[in-house]
C-alpha positions as CSV (number, residue, x, y, z in Angstrom):
1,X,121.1,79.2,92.2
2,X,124.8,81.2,92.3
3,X,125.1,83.2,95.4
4,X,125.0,86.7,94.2
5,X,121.3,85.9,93.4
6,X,118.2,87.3,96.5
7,X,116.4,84.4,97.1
8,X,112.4,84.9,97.7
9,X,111.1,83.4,100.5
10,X,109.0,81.1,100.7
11,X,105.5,81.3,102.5
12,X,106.2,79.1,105.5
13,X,103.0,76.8,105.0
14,X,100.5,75.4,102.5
15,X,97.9,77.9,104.7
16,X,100.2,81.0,104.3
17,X,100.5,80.3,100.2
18,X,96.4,80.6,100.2
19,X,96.6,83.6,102.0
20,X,98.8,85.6,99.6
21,X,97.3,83.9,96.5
22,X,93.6,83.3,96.8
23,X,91.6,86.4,96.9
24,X,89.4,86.8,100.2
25,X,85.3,86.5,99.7
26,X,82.2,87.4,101.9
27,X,80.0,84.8,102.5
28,X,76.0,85.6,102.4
29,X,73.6,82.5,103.8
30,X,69.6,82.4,103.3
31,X,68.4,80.6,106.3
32,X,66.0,78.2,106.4
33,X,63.2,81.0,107.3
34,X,64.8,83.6,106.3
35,X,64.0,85.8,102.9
36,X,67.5,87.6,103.4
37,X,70.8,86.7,102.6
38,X,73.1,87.3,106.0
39,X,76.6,87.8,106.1
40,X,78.4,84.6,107.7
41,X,82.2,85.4,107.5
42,X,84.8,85.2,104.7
43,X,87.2,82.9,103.3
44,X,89.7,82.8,100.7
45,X,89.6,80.3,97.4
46,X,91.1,80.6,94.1
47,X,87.3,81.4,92.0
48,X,84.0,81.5,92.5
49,X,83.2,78.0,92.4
50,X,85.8,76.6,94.9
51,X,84.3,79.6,97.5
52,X,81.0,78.6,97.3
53,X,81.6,74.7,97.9
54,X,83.8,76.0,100.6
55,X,81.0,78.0,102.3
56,X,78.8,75.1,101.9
57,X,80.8,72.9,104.1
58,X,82.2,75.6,106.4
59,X,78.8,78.0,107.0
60,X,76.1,75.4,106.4
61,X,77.2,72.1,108.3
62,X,73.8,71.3,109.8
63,X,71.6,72.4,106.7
64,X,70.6,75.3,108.1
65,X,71.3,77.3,104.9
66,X,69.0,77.3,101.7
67,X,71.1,80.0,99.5
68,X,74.6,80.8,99.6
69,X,76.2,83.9,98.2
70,X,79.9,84.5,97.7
71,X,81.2,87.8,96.4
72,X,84.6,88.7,95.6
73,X,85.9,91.1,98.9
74,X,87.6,93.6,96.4
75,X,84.2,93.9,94.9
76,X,82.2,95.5,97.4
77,X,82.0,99.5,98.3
78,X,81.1,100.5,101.0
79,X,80.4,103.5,103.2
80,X,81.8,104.4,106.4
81,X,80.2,105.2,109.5
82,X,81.6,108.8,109.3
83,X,80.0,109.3,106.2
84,X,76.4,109.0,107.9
85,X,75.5,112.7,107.9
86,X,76.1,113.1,104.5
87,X,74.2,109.8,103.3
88,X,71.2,109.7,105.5
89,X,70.1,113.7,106.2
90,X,68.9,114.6,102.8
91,X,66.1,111.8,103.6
92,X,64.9,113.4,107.2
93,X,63.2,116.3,105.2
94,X,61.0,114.0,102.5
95,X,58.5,113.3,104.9
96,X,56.5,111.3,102.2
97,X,58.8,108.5,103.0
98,X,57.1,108.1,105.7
99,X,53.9,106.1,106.2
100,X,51.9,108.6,108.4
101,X,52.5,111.4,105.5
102,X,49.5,109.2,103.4
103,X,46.3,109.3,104.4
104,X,44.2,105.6,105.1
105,X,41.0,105.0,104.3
106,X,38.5,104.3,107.1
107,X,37.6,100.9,104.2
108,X,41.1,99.7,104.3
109,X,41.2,97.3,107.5
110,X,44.6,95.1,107.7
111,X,47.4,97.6,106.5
């Protein structure tokens, strides 16, 4: 390489190359008695594929998983806290949301 040329530096380990290449994903496990997908942590690979064998053997060691989801970070929006107000408010005045706005019948037992 002649001298008048900037050289790029290198990442300074196989681990900081991952980093900077591999895009980051959230990791969702099913439990064994669970109906819901819970987030676990996150975890970078090159594709889908490689994160979800990843996950397997980082989030489920001891079988305790029955699902796994992996979703690309970049791929999720999200809300922010301070946004809370302007989410949630419009829903305090539709009382029929709520379960005491419907009347039960005196037949109906295990509700």
């Amino acid at each position: 390489m002649p001298e008048n040329e900037p050289f790029e530096k290198q990442p300074d380990s196989l681990e900081d190359r991952h980093a900077t290449d591999w895009p980051l994903w959230e990791i969702f496990i099913r439990s064994q008695n669970g109906l819901a997908h819970k987030h676990a942590g996150s975890l970078h690979a090159p594709d889908a594929e490689m994160a979800l064998k990843n996950a397997r053997d980082v989030y489920t060691r001891r079988n305790e998983g029955v699902s796994i989801w992996v979703v690309r970070s970049s791929d999720i929006t999200a809300s922010s806290p301070g946004e809370k107000e302007i989410l949630f408010e419009p829903a305090n005045n539709k009382v029929y949301r709520y379960p005491g706005f419907y009347p039960v019948p005196d037949e109906v037992k295990n509700l």
